[in-house]
N, CA and C of each residue as an Amber inpcrd file, in Angstrom:
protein
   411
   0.8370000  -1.1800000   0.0000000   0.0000000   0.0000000   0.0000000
   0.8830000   1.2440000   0.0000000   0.5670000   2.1230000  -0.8650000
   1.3760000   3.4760000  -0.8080000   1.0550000   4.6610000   0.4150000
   1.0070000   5.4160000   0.3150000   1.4570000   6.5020000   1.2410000
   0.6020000   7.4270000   0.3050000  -0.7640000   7.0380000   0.3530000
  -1.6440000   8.2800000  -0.2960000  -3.4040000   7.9690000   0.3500000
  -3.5570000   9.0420000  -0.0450000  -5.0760000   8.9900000   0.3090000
  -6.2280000   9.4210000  -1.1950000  -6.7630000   8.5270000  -1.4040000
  -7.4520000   8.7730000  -2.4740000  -8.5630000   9.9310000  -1.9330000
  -9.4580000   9.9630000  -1.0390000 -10.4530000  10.4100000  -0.9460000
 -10.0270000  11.0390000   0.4270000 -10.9640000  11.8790000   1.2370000
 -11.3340000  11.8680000   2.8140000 -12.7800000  12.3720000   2.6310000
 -13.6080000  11.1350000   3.3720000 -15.0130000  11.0040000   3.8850000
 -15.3400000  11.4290000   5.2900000 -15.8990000  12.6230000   5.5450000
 -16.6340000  12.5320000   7.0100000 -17.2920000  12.6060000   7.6520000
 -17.9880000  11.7060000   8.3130000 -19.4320000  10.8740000   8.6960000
 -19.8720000  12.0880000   9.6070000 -20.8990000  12.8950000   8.7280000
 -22.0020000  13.6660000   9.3890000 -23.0290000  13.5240000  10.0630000
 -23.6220000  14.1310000  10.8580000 -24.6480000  14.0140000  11.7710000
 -25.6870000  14.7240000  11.2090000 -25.4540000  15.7750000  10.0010000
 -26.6740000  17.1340000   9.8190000 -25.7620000  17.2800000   8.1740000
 -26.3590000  16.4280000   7.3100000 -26.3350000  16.8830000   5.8310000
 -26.0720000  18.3750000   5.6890000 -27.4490000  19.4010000   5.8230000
 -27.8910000  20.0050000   5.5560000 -26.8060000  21.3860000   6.1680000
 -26.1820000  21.3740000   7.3210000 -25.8160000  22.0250000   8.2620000
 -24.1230000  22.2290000   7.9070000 -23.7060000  20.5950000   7.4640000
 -22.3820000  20.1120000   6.9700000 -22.2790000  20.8040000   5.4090000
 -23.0710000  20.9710000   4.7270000 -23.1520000  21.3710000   3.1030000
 -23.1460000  23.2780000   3.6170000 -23.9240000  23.7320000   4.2660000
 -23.5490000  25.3400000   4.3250000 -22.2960000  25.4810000   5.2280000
 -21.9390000  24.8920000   6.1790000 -20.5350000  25.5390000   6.4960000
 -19.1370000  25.2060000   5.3850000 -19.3800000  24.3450000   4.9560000
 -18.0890000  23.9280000   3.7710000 -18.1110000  24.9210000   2.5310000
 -19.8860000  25.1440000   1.9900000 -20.1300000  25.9020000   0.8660000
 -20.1760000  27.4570000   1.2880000 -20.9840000  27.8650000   1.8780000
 -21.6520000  29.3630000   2.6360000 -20.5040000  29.5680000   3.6370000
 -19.8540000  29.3800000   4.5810000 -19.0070000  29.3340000   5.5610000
 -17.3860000  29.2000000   4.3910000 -17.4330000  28.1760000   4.2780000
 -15.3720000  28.1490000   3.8040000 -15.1020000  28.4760000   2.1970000
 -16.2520000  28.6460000   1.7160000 -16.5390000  28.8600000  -0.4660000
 -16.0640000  27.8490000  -0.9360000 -16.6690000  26.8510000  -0.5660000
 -16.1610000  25.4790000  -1.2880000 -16.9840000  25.5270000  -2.4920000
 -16.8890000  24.7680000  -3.3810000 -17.7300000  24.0340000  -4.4090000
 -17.9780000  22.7570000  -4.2570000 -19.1510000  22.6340000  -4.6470000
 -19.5110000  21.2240000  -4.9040000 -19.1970000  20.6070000  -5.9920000
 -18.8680000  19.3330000  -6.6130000 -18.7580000  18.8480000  -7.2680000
 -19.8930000  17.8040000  -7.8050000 -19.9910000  17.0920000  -6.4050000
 -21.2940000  15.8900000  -6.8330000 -22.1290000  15.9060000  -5.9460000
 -23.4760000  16.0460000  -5.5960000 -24.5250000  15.3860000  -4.6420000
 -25.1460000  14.3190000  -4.8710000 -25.1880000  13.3530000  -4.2390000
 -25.8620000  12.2080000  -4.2840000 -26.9350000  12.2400000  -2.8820000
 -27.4680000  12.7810000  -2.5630000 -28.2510000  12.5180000  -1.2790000
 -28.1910000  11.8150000   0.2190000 -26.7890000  11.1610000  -0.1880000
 -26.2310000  10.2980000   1.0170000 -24.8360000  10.6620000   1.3360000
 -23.9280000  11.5420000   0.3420000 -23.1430000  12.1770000   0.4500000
 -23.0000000  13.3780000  -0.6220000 -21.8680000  14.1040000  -0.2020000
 -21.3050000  15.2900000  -1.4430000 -20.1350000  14.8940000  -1.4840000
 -19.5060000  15.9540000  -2.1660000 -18.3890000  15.4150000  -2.8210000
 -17.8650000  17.0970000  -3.1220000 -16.3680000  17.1370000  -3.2610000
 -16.2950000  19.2210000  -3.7630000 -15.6910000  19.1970000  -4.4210000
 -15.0610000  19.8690000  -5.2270000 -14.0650000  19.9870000  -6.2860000
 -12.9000000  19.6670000  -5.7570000 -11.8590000  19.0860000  -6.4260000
 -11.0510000  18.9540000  -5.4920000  -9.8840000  20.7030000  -5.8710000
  -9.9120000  20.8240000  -6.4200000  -8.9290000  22.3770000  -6.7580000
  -7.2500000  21.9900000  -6.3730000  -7.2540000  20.8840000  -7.2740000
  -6.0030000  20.2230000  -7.1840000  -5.0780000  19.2390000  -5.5840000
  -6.2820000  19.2170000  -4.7150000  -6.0450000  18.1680000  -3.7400000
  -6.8700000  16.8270000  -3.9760000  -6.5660000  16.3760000  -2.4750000
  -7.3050000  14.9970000  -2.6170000  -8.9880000  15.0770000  -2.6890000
  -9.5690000  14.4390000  -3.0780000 -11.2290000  14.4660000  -3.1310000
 -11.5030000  14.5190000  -1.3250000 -12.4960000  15.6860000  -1.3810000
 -13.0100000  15.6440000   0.0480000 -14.6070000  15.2060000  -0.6120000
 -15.0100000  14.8990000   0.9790000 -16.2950000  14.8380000   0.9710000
 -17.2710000  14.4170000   2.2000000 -18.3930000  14.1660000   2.4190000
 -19.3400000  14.1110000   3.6220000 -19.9470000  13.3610000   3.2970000
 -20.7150000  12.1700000   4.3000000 -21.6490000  11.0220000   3.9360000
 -22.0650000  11.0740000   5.2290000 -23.4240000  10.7240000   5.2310000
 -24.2910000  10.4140000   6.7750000 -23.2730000  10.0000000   7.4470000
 -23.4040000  10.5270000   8.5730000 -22.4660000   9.4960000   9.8660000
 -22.8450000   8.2030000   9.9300000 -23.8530000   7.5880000  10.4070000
 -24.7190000   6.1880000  10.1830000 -24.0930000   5.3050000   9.3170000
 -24.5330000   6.2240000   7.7770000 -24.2580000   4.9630000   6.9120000
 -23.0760000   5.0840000   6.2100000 -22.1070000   5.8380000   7.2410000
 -20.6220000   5.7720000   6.8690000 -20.0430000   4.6120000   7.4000000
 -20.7650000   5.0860000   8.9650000 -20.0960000   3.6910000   9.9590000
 -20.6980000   2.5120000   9.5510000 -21.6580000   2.1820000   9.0470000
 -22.4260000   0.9170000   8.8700000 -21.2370000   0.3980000   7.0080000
 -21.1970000   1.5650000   6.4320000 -20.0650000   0.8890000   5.1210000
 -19.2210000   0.1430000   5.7350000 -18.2420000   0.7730000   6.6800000
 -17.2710000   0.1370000   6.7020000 -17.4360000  -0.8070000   8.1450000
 -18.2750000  -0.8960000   8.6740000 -18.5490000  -2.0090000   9.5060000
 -18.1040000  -1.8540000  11.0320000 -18.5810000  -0.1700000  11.7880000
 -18.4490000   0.1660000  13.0330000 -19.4600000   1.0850000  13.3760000
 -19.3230000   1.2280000  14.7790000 -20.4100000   2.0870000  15.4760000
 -20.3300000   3.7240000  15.0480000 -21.1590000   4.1910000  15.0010000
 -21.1520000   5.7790000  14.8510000 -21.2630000   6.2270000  15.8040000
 -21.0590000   6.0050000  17.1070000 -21.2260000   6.6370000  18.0480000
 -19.6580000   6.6840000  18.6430000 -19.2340000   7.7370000  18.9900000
 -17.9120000   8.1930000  19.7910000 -17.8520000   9.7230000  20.1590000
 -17.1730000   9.8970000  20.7210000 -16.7730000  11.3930000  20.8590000
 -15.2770000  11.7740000  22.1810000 -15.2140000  13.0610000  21.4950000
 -13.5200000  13.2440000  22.0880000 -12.8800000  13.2350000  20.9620000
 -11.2240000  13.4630000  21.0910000 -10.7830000  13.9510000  19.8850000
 -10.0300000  11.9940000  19.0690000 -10.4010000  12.3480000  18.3470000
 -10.7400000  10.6210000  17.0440000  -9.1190000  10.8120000  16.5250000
  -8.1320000  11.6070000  16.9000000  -6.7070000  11.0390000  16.7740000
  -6.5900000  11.1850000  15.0260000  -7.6850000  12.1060000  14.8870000
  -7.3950000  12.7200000  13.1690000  -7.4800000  13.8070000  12.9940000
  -6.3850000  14.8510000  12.3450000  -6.2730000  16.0490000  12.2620000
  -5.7600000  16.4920000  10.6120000  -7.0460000  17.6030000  10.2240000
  -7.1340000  17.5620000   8.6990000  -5.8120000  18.5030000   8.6540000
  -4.7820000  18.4240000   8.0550000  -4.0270000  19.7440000   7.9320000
  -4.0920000  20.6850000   6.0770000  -4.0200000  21.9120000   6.6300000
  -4.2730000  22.8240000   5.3510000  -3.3660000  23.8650000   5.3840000
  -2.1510000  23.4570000   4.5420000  -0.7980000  24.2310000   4.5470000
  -1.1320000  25.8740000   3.7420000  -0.4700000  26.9240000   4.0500000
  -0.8280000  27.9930000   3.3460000   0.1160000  28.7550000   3.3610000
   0.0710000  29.2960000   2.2870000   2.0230000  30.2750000   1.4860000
   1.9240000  31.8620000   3.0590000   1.0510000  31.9090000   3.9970000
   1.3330000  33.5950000   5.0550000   0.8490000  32.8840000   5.7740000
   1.2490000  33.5760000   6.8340000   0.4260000  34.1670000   8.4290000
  -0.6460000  34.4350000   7.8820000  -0.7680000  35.8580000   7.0830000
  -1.9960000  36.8130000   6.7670000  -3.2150000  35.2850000   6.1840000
  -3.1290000  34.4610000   5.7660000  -3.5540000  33.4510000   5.4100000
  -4.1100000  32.8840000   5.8940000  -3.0250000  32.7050000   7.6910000
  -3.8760000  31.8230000   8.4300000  -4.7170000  32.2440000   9.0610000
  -4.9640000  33.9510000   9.5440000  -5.7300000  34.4090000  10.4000000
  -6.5110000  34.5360000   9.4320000  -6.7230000  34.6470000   8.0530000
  -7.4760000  34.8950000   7.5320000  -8.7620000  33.3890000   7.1990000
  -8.3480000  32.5500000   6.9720000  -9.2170000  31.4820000   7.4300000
  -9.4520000  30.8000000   8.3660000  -8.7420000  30.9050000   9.7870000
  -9.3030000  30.8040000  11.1840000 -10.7260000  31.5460000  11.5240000
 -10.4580000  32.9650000  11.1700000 -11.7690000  33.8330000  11.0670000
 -12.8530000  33.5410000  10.1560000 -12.8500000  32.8690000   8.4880000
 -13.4460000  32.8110000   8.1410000 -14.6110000  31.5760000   8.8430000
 -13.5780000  30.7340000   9.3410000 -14.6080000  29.4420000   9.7650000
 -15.1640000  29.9280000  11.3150000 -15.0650000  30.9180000  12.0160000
 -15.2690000  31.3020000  12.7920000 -16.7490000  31.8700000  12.5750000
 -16.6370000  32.5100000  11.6510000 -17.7410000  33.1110000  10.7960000
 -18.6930000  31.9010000  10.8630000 -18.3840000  30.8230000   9.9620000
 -19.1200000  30.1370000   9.6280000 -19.5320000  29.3490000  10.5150000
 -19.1840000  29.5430000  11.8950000 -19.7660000  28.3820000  12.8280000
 -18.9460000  27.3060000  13.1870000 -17.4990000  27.5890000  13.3870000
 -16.6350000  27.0560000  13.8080000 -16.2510000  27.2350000  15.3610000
 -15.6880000  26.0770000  15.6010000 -15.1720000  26.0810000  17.2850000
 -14.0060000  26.3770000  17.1900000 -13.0670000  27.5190000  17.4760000
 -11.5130000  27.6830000  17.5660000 -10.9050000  26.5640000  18.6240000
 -10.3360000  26.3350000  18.2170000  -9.4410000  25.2860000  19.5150000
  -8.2700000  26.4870000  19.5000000  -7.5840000  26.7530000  18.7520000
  -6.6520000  27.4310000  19.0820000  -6.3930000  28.7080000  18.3780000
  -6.6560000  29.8440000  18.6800000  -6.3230000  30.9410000  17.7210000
  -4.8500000  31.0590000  16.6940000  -4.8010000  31.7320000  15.5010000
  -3.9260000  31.5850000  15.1940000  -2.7240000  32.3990000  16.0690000
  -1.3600000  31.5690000  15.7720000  -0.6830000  32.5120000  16.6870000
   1.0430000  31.6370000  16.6370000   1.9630000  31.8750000  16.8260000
   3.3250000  31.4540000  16.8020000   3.3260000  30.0170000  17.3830000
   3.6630000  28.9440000  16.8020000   3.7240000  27.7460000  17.3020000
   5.3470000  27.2390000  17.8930000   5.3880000  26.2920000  18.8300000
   6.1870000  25.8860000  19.3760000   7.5770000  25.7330000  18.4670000
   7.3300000  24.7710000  17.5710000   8.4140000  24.6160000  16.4770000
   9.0470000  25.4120000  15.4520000   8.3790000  26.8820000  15.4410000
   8.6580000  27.5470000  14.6400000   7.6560000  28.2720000  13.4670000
   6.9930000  27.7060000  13.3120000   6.1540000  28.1460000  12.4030000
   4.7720000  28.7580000  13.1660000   3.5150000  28.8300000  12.1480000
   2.3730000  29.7190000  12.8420000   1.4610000  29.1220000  12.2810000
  -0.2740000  29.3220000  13.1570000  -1.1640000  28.3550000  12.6350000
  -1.9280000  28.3070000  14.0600000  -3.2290000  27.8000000  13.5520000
  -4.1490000  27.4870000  14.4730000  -5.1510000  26.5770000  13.8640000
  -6.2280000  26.1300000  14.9890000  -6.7340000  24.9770000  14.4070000
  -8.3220000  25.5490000  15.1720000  -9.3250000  24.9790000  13.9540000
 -10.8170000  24.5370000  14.5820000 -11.5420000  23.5920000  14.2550000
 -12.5370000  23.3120000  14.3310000 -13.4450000  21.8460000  14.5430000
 -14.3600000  22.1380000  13.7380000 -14.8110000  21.5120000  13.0060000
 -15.7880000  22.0870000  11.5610000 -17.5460000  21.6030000  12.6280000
 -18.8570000  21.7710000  12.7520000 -19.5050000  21.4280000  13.2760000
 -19.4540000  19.6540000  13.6460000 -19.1980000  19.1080000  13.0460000
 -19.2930000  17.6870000  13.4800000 -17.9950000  17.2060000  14.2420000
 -17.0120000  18.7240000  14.7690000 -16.1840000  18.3830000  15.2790000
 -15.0050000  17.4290000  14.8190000 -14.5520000  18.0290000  13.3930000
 -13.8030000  17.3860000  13.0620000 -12.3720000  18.6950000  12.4140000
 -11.4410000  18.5900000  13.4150000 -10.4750000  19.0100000  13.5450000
  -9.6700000  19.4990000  12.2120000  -9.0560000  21.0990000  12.1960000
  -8.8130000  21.3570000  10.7550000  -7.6130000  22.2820000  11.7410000
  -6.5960000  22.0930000  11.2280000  -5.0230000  22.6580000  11.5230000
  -4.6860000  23.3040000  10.3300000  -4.6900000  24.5120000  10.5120000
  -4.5000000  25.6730000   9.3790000  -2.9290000  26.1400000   9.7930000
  -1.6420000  26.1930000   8.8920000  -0.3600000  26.4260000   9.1690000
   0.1620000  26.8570000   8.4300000   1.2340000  27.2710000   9.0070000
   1.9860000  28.4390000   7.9380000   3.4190000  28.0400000   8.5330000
   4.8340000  27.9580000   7.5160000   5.5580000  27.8120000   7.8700000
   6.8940000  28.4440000   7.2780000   7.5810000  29.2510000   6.9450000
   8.7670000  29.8510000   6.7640000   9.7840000  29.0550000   6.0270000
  10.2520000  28.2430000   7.1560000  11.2290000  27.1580000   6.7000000
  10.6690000  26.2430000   5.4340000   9.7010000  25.8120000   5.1930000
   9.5740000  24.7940000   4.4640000   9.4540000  25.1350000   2.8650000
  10.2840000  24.9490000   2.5310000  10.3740000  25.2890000   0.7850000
   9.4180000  24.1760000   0.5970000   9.2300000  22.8030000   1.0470000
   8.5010000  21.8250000  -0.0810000   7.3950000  21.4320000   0.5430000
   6.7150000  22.4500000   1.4550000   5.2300000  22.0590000   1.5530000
   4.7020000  21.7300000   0.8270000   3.2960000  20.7530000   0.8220000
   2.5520000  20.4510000  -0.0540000   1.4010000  21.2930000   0.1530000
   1.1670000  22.8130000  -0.2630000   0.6730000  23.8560000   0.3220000
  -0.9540000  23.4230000  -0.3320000  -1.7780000  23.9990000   0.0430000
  -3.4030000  24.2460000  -0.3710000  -3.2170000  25.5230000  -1.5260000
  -2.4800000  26.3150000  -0.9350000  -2.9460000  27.4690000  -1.4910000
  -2.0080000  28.6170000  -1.1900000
């Protein structure tokens, strides 16, 4: 197995709620709706997308029920600072939980992180040193 990720799926609780903070909240696009999930453009990353929580966990053959932090953290590399405060705030806007404001990180670089409504963890960073990020944007 390689060292890639074709897709990232994440098992929603509120379709409806999950589709305006990604679209109305972060200016995503959609790509595909199927009624049981979406799907967004990918704008040269990996395919994201959202599927019922339920019949995410029931695909692959576990409970949908947990909570606390699930030991997965989306990261979204970006060329400034001005970058990162600038989409910390936007999802703030949109109904985001800050876990951490943006702000100088331990190792050197800068970045902060929030929890999209279904509480699923998004690490927004910025880093100086790194000529070969695999940046978003």
């Amino acid at each position: 197995m390689k060292a890639h990720v074709s897709s990232l799926l994440l098992g929603v609780r509120d379709m409806d709620r999950s589709r305006r903070f990604y679209t109305e909240g972060l200016g995503w696009k959609v790509q595909q709706e199927y009624g049981v999930s979406v799907f967004f453009e990918q704008d040269g990353g990996s395919l994201v997308g959202f599927y019922g929580r339920d019949g995410l966990a029931d695909q692959v053959g576990t409970s949908a029920e947990g909570s606390g932090f699930s030991g997965l953290v989306l990261t979204y590399v970006v060329r400034s600072e001005a970058r990162v405060d600038e989409i910390i705030a936007e999802a703030e806007k949109a109904g985001a939980t800050i876990h951490k404001p943006a702000g100088a990180l331990p190792w050197g670089g800068y970045g902060g992180s929030f929890a999209d409504p279904d509480g699923y963890v998004w690490s927004i960073g910025y880093s100086a040193h790194g000529k070969d990020q695999p940046y978003a944007e």
